[in-house]
C-alpha positions as MATLAB code, in Angstrom:
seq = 'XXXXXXXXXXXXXXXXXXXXXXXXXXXXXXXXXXXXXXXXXXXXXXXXXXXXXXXXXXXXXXXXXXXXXXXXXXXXXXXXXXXXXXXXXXXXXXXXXXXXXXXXXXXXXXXXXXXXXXXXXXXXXXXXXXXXXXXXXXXXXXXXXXX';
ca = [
      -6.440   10.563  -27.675;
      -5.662   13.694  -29.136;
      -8.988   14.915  -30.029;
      -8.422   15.564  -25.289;
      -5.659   17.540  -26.243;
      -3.414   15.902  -23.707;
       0.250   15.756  -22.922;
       0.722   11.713  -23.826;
       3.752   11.445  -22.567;
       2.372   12.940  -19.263;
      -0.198   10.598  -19.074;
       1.699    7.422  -19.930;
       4.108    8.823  -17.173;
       2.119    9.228  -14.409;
      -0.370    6.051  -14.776;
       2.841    4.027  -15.176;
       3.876    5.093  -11.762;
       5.438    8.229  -11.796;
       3.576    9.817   -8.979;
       3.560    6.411   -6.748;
       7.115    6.350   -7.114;
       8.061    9.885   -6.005;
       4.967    9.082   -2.936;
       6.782    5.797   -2.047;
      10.390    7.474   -1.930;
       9.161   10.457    0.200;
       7.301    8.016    2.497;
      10.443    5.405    2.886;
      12.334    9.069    3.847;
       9.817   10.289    6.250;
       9.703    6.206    7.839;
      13.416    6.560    7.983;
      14.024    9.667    9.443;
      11.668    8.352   12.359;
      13.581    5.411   12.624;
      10.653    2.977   11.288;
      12.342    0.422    8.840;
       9.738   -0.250    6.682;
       8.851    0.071    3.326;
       5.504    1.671    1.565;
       4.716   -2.292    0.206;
       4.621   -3.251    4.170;
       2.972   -0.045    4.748;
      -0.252   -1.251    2.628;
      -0.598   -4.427    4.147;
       0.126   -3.108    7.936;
      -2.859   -0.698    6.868;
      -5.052   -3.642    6.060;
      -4.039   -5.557    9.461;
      -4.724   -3.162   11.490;
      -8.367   -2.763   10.035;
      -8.752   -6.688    9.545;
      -6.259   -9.038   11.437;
      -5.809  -12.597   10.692;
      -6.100  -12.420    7.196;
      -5.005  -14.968    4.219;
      -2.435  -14.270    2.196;
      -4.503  -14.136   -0.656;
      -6.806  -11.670    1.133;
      -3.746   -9.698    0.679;
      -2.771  -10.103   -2.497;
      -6.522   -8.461   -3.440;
      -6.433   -5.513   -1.440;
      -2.704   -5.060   -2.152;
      -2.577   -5.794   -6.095;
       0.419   -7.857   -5.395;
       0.680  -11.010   -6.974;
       1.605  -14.172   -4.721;
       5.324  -14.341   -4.772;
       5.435  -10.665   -4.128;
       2.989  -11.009   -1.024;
       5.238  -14.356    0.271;
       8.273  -13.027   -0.192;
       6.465   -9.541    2.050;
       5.528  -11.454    5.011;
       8.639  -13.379    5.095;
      10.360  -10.378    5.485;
       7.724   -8.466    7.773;
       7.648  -11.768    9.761;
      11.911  -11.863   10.070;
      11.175   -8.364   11.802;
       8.571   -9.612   14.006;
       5.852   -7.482   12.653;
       3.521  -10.427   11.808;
       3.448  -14.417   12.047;
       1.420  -16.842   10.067;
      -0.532  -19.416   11.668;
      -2.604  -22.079   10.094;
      -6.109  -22.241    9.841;
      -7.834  -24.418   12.137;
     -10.179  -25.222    9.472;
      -7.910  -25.693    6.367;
      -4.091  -26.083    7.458;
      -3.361  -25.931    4.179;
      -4.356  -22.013    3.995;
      -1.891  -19.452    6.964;
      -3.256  -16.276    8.129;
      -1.552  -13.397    8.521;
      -1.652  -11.981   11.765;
      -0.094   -8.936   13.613;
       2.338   -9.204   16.388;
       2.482   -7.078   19.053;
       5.437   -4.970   17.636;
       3.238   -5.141   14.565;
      -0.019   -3.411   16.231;
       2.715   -1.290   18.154;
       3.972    0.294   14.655;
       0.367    1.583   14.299;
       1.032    4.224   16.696;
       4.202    5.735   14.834;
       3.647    5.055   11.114;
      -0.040    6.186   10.626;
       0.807   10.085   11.593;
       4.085    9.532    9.285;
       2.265    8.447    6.428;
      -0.702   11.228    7.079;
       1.899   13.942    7.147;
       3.282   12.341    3.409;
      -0.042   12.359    2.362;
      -0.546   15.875    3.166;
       2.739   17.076    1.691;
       1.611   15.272   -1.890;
      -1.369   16.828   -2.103;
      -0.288   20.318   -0.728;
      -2.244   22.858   -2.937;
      -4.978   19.929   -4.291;
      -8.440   20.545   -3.274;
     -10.637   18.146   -2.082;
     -13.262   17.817   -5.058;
      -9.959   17.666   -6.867;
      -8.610   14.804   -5.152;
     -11.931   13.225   -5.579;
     -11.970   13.678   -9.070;
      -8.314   12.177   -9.528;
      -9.681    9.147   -7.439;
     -12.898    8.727   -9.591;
     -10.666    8.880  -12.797;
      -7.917    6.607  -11.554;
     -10.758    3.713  -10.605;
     -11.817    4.081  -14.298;
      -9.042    3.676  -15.619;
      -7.873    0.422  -13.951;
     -11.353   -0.889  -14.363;
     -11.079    0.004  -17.841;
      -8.029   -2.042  -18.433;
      -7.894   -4.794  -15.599;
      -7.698   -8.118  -16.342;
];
């Protein structure tokens, strides 16, 4: 590692979260001060609804990297705030699918140019091959180390 020269400490900081902690505070502010109670963890999986509704929970779990407890104890909530309902599959009622409400698909509307604007403060100053760089690296990494 040091043969890269690199600030370990740095490093070790940001890939364990230092940077999507200071995103997710400064995106529960901007949600807040717009009067949208949710949090960054219901922001990801609103984002994935609104591209693919009617979803398993599992589904969810993938494109979220939560584990299932995390992801149950997520739609319980979004569902006690009417922003999504599980309904069985006709197929298997053993497996629910997550599904939008209409509050839910509502949200869309009001969150997505919050978030945007977040994003756009964070990378204030970052060019683009820059971010695309940072992206490239990050996927590496976790493929490097993913279990």
């Amino acid at each position: 590692m040091e043969q890269f020269n690199i600030d370990t400490r740095m490093i070790f900081a940001i890939l364990n979260g230092k940077v999507s902690l200071a995103i997710n505070r400064k995106l529960t502010k901007n949600f807040r001060l717009k009067g949208i109670d949710i949090t960054p963890e219901q922001w990801t999986i609103l984002l994935f609804l609104w591209d693919k509704d009617g979803v398993t929970q599992q589904e969810l779990c993938n494109a979220t990297f939560k584990d299932k407890p995390s992801m149950t104890r997520l739609i319980d909530a979004m569902e006690r705030q009417h922003l999504v309902v599980r309904i069985s599959d006709k197929s298997d009622r053993r497996i629910n699918l997550v599904y939008l409400t209409k509050d839910g698909r509502a949200l869309e509307e009001t969150a997505r140019p919050i978030a945007n604007q977040t994003l756009m403060e964070a990378l204030r100053g970052v060019k683009l091959e820059e971010v695309k760089l940072g992206q490239e690296l990050l996927r590496k990494i976790f493929y490097n180390i993913k279990e």
